[in-house]
KEDOZA-217701 format. One record per residue (C-alpha): residue in three letters; x, y, z. Coordinates in steps of 0.1 Angstrom, whole numbers, plus 5000, padded with zeros to 4 digits. Each point is the difference from the previous one (the first is absolute). Layout:
! KEDOZA-217701
<atom><torgu>ALA</torgu><X>X</X><Y>Y</Y><Z>Z</Z></atom>
...
! end
This chain:
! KEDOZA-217701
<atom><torgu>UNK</torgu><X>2602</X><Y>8468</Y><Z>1672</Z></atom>
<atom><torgu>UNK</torgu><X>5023</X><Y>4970</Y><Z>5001</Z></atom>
<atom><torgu>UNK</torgu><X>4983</X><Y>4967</Y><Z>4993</Z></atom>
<atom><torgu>UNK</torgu><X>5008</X><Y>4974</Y><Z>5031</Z></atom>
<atom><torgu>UNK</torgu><X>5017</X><Y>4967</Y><Z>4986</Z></atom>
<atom><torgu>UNK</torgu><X>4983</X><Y>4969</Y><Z>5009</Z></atom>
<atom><torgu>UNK</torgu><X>5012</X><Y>4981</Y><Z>5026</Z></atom>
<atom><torgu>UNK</torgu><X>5008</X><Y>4965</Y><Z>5001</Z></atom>
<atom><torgu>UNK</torgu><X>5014</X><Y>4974</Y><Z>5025</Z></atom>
<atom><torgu>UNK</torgu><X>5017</X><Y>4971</Y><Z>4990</Z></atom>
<atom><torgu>UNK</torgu><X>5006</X><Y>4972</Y><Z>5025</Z></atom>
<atom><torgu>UNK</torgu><X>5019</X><Y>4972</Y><Z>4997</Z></atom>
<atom><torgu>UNK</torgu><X>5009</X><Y>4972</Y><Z>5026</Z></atom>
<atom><torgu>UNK</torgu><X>5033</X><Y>4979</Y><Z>4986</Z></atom>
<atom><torgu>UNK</torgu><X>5018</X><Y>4969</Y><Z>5011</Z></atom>
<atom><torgu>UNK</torgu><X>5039</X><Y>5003</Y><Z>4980</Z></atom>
<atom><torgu>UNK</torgu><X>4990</X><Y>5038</Y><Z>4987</Z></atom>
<atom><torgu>UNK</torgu><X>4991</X><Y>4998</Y><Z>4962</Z></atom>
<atom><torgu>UNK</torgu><X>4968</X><Y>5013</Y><Z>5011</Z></atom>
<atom><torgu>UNK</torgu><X>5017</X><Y>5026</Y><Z>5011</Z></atom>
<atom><torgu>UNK</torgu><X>5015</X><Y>5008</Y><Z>4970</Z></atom>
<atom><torgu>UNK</torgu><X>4965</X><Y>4993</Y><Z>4979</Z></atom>
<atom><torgu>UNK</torgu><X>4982</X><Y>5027</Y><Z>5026</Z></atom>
<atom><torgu>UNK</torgu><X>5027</X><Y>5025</Y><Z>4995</Z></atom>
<atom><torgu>UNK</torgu><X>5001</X><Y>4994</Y><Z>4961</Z></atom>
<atom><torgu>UNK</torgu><X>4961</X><Y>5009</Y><Z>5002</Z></atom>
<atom><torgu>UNK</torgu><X>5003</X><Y>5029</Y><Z>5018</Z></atom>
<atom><torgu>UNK</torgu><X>5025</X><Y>5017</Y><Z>4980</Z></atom>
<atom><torgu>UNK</torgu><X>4973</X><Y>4992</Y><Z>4969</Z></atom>
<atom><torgu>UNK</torgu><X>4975</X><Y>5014</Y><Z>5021</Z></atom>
<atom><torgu>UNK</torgu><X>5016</X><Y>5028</Y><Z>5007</Z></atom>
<atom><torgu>UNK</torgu><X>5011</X><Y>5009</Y><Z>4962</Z></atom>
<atom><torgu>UNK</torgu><X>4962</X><Y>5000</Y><Z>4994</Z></atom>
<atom><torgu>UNK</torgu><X>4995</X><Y>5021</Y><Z>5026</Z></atom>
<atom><torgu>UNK</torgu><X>4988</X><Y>4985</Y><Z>5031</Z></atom>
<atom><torgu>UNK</torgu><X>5017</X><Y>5010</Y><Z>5035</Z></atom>
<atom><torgu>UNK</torgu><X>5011</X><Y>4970</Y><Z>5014</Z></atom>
<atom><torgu>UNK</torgu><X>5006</X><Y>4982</Y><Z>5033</Z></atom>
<atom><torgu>UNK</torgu><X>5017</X><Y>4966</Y><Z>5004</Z></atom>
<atom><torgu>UNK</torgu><X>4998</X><Y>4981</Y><Z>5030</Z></atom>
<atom><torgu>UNK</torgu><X>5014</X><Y>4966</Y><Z>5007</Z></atom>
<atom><torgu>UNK</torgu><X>4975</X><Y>4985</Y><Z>5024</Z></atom>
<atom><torgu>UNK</torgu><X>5030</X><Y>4977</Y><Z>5013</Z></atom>
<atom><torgu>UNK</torgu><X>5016</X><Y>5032</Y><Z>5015</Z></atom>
<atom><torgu>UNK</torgu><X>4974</X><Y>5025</Y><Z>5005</Z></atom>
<atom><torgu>UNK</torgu><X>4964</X><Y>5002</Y><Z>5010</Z></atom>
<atom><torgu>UNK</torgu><X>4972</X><Y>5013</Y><Z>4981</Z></atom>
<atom><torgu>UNK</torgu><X>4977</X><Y>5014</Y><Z>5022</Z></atom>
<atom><torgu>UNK</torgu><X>4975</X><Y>5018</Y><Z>4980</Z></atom>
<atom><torgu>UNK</torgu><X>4996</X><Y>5004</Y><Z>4957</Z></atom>
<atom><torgu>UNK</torgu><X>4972</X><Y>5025</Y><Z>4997</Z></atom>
<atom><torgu>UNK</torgu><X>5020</X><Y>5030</Y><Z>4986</Z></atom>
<atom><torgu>UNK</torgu><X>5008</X><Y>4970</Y><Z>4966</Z></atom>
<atom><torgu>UNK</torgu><X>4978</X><Y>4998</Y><Z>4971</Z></atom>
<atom><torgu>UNK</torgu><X>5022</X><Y>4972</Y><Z>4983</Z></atom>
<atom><torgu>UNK</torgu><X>5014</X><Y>4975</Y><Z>5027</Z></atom>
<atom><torgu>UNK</torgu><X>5021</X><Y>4971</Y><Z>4982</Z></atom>
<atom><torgu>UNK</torgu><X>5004</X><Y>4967</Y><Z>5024</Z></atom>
<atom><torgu>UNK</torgu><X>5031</X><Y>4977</Y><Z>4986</Z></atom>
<atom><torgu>UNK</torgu><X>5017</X><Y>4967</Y><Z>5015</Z></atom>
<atom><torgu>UNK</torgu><X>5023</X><Y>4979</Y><Z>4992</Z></atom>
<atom><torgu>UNK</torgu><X>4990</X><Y>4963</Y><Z>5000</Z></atom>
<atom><torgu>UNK</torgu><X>5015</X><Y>4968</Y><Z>5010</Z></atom>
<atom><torgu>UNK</torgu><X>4973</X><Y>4965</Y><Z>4997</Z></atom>
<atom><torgu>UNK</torgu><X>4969</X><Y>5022</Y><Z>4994</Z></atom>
<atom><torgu>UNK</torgu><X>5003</X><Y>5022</Y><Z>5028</Z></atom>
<atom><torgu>UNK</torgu><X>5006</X><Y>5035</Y><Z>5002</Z></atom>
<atom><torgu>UNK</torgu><X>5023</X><Y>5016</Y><Z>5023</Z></atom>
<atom><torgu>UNK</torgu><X>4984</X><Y>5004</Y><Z>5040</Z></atom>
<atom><torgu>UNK</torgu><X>5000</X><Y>5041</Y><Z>5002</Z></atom>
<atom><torgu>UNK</torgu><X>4989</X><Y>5002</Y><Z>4968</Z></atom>
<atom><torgu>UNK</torgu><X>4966</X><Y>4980</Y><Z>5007</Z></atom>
<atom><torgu>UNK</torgu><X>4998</X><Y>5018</Y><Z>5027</Z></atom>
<atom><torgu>UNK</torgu><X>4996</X><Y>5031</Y><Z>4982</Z></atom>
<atom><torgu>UNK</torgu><X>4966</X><Y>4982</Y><Z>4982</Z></atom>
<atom><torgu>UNK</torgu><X>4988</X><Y>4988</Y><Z>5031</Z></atom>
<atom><torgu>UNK</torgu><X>5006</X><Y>5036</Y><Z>5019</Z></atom>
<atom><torgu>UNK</torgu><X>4988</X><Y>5019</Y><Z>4975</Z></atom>
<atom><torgu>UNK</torgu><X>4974</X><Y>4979</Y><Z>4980</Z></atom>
<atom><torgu>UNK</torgu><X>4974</X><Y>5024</Y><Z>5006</Z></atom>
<atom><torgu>UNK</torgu><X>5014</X><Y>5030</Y><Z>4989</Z></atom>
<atom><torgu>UNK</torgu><X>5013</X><Y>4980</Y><Z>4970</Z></atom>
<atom><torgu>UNK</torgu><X>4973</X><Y>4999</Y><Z>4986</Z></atom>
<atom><torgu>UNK</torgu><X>4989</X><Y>5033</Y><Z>4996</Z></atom>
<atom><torgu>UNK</torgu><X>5038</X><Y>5007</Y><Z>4986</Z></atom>
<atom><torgu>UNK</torgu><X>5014</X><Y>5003</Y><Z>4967</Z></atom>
<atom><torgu>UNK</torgu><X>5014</X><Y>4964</Y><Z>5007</Z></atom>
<atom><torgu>UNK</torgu><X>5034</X><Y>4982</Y><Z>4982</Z></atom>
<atom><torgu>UNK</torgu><X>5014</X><Y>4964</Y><Z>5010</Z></atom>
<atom><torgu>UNK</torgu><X>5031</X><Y>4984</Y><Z>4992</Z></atom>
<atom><torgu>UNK</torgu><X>5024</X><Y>4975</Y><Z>5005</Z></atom>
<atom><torgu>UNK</torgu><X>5038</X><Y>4987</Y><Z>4994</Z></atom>
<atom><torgu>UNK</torgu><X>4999</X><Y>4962</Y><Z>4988</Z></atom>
<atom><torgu>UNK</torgu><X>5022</X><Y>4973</Y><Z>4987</Z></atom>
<atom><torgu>UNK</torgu><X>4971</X><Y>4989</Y><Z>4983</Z></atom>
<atom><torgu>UNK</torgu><X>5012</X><Y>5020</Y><Z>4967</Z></atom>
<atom><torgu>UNK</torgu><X>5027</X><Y>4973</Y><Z>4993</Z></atom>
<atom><torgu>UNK</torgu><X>4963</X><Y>4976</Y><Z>4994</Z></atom>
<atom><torgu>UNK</torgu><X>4995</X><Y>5032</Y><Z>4977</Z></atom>
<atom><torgu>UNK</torgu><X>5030</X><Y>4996</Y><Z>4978</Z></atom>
<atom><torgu>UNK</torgu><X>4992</X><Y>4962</Y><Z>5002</Z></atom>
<atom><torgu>UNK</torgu><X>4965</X><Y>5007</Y><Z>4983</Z></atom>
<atom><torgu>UNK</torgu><X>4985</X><Y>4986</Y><Z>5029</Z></atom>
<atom><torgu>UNK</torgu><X>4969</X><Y>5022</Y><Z>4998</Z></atom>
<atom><torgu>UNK</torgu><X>4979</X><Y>4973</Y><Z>5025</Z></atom>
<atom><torgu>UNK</torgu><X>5026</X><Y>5005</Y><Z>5027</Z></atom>
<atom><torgu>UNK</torgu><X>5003</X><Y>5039</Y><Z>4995</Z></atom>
<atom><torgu>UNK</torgu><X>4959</X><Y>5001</Y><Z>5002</Z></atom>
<atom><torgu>UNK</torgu><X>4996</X><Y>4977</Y><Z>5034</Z></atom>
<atom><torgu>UNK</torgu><X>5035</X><Y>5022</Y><Z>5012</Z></atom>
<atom><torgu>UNK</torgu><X>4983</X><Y>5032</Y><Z>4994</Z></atom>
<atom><torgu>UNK</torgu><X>4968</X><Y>4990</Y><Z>5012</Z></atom>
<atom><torgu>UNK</torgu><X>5010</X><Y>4992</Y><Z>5030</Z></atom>
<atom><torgu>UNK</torgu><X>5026</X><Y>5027</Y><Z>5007</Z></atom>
<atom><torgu>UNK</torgu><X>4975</X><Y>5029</Y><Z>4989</Z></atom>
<atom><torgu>UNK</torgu><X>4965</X><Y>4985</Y><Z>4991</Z></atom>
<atom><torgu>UNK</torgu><X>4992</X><Y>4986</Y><Z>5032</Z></atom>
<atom><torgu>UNK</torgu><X>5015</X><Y>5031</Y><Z>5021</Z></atom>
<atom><torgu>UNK</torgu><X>4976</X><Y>5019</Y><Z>4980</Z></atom>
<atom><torgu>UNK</torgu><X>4975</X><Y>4977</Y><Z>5010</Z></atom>
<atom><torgu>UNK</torgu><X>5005</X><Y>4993</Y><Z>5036</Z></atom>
<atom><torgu>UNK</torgu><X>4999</X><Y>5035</Y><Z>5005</Z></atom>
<atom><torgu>UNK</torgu><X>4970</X><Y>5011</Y><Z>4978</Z></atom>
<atom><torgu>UNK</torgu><X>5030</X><Y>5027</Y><Z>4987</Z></atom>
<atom><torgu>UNK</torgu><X>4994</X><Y>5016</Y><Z>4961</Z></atom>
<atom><torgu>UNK</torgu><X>5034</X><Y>5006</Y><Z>4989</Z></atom>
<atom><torgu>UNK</torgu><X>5001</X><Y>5021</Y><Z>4966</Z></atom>
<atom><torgu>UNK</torgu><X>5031</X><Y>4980</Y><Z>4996</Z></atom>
<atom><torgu>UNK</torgu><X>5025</X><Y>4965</Y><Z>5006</Z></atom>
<atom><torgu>UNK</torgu><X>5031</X><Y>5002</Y><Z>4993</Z></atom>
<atom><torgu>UNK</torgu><X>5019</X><Y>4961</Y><Z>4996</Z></atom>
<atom><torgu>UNK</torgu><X>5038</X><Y>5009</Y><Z>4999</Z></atom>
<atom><torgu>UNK</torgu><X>5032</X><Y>4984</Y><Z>5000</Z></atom>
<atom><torgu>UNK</torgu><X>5018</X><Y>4994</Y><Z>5032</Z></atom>
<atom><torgu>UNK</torgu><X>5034</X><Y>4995</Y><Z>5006</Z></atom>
<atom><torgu>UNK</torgu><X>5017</X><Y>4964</Y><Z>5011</Z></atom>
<atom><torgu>UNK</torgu><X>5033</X><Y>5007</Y><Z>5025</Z></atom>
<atom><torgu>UNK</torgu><X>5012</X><Y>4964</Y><Z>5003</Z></atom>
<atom><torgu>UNK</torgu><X>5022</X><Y>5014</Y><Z>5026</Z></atom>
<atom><torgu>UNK</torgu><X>4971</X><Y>5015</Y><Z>5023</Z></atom>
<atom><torgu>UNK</torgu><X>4991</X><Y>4961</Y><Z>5005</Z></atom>
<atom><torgu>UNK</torgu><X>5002</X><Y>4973</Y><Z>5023</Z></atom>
<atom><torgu>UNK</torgu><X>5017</X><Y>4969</Y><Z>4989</Z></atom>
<atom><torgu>UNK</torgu><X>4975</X><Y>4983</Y><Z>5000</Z></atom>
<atom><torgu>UNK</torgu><X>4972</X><Y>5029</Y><Z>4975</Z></atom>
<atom><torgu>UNK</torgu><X>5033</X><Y>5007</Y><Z>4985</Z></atom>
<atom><torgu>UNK</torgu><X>5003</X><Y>4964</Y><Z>4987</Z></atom>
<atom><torgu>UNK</torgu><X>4968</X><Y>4994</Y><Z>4989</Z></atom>
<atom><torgu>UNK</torgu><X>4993</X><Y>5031</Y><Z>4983</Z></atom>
<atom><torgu>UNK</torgu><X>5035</X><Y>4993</Y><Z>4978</Z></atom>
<atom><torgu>UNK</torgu><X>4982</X><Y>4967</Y><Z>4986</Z></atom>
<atom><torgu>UNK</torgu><X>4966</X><Y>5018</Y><Z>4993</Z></atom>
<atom><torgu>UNK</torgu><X>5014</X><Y>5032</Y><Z>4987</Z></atom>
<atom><torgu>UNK</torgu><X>5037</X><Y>5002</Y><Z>4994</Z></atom>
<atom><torgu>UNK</torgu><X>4993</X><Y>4984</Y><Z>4961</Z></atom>
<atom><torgu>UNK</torgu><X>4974</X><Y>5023</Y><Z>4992</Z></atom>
<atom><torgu>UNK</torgu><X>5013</X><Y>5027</Y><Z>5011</Z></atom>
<atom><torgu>UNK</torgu><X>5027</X><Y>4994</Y><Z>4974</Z></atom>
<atom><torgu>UNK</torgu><X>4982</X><Y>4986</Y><Z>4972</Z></atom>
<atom><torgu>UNK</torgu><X>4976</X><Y>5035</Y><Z>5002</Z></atom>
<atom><torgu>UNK</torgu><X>5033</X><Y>5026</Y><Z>5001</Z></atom>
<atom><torgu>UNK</torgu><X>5000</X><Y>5013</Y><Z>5033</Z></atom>
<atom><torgu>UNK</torgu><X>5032</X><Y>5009</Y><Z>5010</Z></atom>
<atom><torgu>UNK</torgu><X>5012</X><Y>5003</Y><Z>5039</Z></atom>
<atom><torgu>UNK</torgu><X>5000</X><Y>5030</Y><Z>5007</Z></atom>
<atom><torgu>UNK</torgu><X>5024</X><Y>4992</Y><Z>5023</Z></atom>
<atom><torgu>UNK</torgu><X>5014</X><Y>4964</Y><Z>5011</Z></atom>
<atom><torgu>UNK</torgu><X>4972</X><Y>4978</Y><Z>5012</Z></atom>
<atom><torgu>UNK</torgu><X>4972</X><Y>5027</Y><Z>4992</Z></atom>
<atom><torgu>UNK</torgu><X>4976</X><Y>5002</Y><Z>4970</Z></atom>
<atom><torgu>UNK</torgu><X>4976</X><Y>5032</Y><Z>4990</Z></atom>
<atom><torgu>UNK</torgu><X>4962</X><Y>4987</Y><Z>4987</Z></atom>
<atom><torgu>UNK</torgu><X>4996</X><Y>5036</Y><Z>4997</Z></atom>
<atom><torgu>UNK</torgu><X>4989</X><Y>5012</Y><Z>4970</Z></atom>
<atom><torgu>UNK</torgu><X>5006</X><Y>5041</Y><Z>5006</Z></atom>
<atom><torgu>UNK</torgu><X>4979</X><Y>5010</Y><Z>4966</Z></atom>
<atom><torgu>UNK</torgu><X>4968</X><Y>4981</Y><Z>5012</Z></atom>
<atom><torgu>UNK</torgu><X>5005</X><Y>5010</Y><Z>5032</Z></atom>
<atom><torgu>UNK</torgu><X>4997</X><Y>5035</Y><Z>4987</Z></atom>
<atom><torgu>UNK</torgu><X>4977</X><Y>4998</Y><Z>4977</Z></atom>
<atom><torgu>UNK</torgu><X>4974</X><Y>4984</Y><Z>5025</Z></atom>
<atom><torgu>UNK</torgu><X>5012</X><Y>5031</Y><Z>5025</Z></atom>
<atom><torgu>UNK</torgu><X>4990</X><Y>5026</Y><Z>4968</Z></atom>
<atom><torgu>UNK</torgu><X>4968</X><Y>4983</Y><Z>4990</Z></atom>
<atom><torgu>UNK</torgu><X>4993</X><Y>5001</Y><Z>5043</Z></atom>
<atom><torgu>UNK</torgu><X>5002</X><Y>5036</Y><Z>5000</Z></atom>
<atom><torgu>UNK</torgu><X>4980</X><Y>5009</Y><Z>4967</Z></atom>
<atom><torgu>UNK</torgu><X>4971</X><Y>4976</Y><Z>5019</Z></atom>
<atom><torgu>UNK</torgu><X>5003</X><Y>5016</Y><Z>5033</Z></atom>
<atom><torgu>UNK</torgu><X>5000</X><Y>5035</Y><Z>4983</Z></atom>
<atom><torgu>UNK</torgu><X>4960</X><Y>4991</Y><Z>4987</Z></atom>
! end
């Protein structure tokens, strides 16, 4: 008799798309360590039920604090069923350049508010939170974001060694934590 693989849903709500990339990163982990996997951006595509997932993984991007609409609507739709899940949160932040700085106070209120209070607000018990790296596209901007976030960032980016990726964009992402985190996820949900 063939052993079903586990099945596991990440969803992910993204402003720019590194989410995106993040989610797909964590499936492709997930699915070396043998979970079948479904990703679903909640930006293009409803989630209407997650009963057949015993691991569901909830990730957003996050600009001032907040995370992306569709994906807070997944907690709020959902937060019932959440809680009787195998249960993973993450999120994509430029708050890792505070990282790099040694800023440990501004990482801790950063996460706290990004993951902590989600957790909270929704009485959720996630077996894991992930804090990632976003990336910054300069050229997704307005003038006027684009501007400011050159004098707040532009300098630290450089002084830290990220490169652009291309002109006007920076990757936070830090690909071995992220996959690392994604391992450690699936020997937890596995218990």
């Amino acid at each position: 008799m063939v052993k079903e693989k586990p099945k596991a849903l990440v969803v992910y709500g993204t402003r720019h798309g590194a989410t995106m990339g993040t989610a797909e990163e964590i499936a492709k982990v997930l699915q070396k360590e043998g979970f079948e996997v479904n990703v679903v951006n909640a930006g293009n595509e409803k989630v209407k039920d997650i009963s057949e997932y015993g691991l569901v993984v909830v990730g957003s991007g996050i600009v001032c604090g907040r995370w992306v609409n569709e994906a807070e609507d997944i907690l709020k739709k959902f937060k019932e069923e959440l809680k009787s899940k195998t249960l993973a949160l993450f999120v994509s932040s430029v708050d890792t350049i505070a990282e790099k700085e040694g800023k440990k106070d501004v990482v801790a209120k950063a996460r706290k508010i990004s993951l902590e209070d989600k957790v909270s607000k929704y009485g959720l018990k996630p077996i894991s939170m992930g804090f990632f790296g976003g990336v910054i596209d300069f050229n997704k901007m307005g003038f006027l974001t684009r501007k400011g976030m050159e004098v707040a960032f532009k300098q630290p980016l450089q002084k830290h060694g990220f490169k652009e990726t291309a002109p006007g964009s920076y990757d936070l992402r830090d690909w071995d934590v992220i996959r690392s985190w994604t391992r450690e996820l699936a020997k937890k949900a596995r218990k």
